[in-house]
C-alpha positions in Angstrom: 0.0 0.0 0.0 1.1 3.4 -0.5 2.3 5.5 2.4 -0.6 7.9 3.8 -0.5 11.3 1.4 1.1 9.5 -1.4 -0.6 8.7 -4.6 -1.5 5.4 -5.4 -1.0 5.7 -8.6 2.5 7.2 -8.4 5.3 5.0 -10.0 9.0 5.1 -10.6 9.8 8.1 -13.1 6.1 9.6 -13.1 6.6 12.9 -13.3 2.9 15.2 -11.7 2.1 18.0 -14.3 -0.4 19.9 -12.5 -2.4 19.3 -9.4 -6.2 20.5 -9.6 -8.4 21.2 -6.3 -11.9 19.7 -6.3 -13.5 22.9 -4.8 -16.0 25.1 -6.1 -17.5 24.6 -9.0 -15.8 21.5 -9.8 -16.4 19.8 -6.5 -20.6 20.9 -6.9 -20.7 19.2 -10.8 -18.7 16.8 -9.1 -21.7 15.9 -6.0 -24.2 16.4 -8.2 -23.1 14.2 -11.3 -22.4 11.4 -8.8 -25.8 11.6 -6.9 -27.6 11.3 -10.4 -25.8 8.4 -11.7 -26.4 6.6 -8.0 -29.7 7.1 -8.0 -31.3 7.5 -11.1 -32.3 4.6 -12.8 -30.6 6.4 -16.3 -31.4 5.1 -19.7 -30.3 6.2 -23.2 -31.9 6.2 -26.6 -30.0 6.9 -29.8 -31.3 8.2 -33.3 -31.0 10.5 -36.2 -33.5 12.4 -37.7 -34.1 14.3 -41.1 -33.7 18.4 -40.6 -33.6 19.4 -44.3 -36.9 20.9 -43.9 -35.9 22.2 -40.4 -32.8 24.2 -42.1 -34.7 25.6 -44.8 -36.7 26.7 -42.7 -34.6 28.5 -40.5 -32.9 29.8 -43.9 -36.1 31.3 -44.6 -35.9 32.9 -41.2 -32.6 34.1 -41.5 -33.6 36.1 -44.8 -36.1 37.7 -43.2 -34.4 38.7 -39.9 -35.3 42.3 -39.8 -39.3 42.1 -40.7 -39.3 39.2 -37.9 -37.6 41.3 -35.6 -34.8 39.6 -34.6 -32.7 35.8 -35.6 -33.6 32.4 -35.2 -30.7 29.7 -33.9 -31.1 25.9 -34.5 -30.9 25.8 -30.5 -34.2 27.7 -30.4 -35.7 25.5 -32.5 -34.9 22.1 -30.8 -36.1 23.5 -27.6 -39.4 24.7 -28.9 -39.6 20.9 -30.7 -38.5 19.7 -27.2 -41.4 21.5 -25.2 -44.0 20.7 -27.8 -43.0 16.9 -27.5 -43.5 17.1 -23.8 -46.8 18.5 -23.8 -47.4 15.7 -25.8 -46.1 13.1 -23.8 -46.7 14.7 -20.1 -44.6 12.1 -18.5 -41.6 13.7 -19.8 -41.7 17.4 -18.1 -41.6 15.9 -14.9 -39.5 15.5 -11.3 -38.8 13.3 -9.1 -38.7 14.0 -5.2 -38.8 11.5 -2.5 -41.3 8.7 -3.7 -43.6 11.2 -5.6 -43.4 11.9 -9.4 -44.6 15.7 -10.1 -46.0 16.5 -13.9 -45.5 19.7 -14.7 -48.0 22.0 -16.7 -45.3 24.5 -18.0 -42.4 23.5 -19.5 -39.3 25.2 -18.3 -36.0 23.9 -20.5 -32.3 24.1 -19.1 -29.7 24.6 -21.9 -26.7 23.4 -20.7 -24.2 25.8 -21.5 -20.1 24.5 -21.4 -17.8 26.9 -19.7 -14.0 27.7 -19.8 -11.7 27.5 -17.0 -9.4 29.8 -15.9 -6.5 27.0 -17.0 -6.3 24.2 -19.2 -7.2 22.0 -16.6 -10.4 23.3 -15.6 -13.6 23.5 -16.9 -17.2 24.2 -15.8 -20.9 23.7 -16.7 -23.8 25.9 -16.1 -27.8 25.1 -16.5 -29.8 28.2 -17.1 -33.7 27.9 -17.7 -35.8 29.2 -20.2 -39.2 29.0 -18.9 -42.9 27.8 -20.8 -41.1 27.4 -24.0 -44.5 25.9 -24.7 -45.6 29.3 -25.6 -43.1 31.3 -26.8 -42.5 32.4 -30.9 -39.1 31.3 -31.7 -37.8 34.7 -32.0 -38.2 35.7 -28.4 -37.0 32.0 -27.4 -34.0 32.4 -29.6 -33.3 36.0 -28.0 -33.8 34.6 -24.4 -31.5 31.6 -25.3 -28.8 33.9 -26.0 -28.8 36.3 -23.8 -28.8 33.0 -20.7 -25.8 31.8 -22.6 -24.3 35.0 -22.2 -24.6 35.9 -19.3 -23.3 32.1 -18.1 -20.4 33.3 -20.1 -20.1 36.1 -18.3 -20.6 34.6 -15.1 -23.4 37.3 -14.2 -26.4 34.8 -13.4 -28.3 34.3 -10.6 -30.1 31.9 -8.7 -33.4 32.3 -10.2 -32.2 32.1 -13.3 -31.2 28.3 -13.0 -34.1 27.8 -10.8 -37.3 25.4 -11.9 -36.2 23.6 -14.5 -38.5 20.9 -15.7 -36.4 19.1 -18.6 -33.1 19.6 -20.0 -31.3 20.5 -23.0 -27.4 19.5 -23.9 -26.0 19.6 -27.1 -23.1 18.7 -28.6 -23.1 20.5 -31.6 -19.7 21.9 -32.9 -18.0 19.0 -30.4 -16.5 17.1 -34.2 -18.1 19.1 -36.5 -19.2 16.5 -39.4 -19.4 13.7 -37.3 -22.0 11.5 -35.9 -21.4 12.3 -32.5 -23.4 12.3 -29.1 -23.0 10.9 -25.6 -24.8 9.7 -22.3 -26.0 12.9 -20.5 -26.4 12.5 -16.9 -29.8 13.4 -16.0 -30.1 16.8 -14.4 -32.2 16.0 -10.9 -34.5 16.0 -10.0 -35.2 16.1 -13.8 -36.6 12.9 -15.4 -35.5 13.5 -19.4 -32.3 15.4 -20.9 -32.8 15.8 -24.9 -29.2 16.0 -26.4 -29.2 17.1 -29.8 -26.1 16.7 -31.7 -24.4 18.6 -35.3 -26.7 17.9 -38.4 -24.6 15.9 -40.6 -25.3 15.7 -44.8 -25.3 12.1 -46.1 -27.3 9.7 -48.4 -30.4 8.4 -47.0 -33.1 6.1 -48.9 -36.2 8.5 -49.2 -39.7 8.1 -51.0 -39.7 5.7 -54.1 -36.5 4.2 -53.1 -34.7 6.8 -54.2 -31.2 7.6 -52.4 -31.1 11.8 -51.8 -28.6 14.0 -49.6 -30.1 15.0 -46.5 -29.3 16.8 -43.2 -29.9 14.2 -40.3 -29.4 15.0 -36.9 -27.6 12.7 -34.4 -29.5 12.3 -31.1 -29.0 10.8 -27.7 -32.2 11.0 -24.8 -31.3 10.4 -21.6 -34.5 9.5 -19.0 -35.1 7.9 -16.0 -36.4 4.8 -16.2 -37.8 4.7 -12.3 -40.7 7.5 -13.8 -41.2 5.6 -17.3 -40.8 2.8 -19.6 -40.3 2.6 -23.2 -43.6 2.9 -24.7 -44.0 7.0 -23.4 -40.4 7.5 -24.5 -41.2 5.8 -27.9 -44.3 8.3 -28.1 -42.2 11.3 -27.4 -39.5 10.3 -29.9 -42.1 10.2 -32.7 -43.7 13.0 -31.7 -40.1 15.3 -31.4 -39.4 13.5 -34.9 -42.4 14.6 -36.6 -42.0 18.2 -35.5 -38.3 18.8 -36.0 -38.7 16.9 -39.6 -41.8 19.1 -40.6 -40.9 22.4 -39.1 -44.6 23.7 -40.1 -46.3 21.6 -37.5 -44.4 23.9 -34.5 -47.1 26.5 -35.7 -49.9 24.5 -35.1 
């Protein structure tokens, strides 16, 4: 055994680059990542979807910035498609406390939002929330997205504003650009779902007629907890999330 202080993985010609303190920040991401994978019961789902439509659409958007008042990012869209879908499937905005399941009626998303550290070594992770994205146009959702984001950034939140979240949002677009690439999100507690959308990614696909076309599909990973549902609600809400973010008009409805 190694003597008291010393590492045990210390070895003849190691050589320590840097020692890191688990305080602040760190240390609470720490607590809180290991109390939700020791007690939530997590499971993941993987799929792609088709977001031509989606990106025209925003295109469209785009063009039209100044008579709409302001710009449209992909983020705002998945988390309008994301609020819609739980309204659908109720079972999905909800928390867990104690041995009671709440459903909520608004739907309040985090966006996780990735932070820098002050060294190489450090890093940090903030969750503001945009509240009942339900029933918000996607110009003031896309406006409230950013500014959150910034101010994270900017270290300038406050409580409240990462206060109530009902279901959460991590993506990991821009991690490999062009790459099919998404992970296992921990669940945020006491959170029951985290959506994790991932970089749209242009590649044949088999379409109507058996025809093979070039389309944008989006890699996607859904982390939920199986101890509030099974697989038939989380098959419902990956439909219905499919159905919106592939035919962009049906948000409108």
């Amino acid at each position: 055994l190694p003597a008291a202080g010393a590492s045990a993985t210390a070895g003849s010609g190691m050589r320590v680059r840097a020692t890191v303190p688990m305080s602040g920040m760190r240390r609470a991401i720490a607590e809180r990542m290991v109390q939700a994978k020791t007690t939530a019961a997590h499971t993941y789902a993987f799929f792609e979807l088709d977001v031509t439509k989606l990106e025209a659409a925003r295109e469209t958007m785009l063009a039209r910035e100044k008579e709409l008042g302001g710009r449209v990012s992909m983020i705002a869209l998945y988390a309008k498609a994301l609020a819609l879908a739980c309204r659908h499937v109720a079972i999905c905005n909800a928390t867990i406390e104690g041995d009671q399941i709440t459903v909520w009626d608004n739907v309040n998303v985090g966006i996780a939002v990735a932070l820098a550290g002050r060294t190489e070594y450090e890093s940090g992770l903030l969750v503001p929330v945009v509240r009942d994205v339900q029933g918000k146009g996607l110009v003031q959702l896309s406006s409230e997205i950013k500014d959150l984001v910034a101010r994270a950034r900017a270290g300038s939140l406050s409580a409240a504003d990462m206060a109530g979240g009902t279901v959460t949002m991590s993506s990991t677009g821009g991690f490999v650009p062009g790459q099919w690439v998404v992970s296992t999100p921990l669940l945020n507690q006491p959170q029951v779902l985290n959506f994790q959308p991932g970089s749209p990614l242009k590649k044949p696909v088999v379409v109507e007629g058996d025809q093979i076309a070039v389309r944008s599909m989006l890699p996607c990973g859904l982390s939920f907890d199986h101890r509030a549902m099974d697989g038939e609600p989380i098959g419902r809400f990956v439909n219905r999330l499919t159905e919106l973010l592939t035919h962009p008009e049906l948000m409108l409805a």
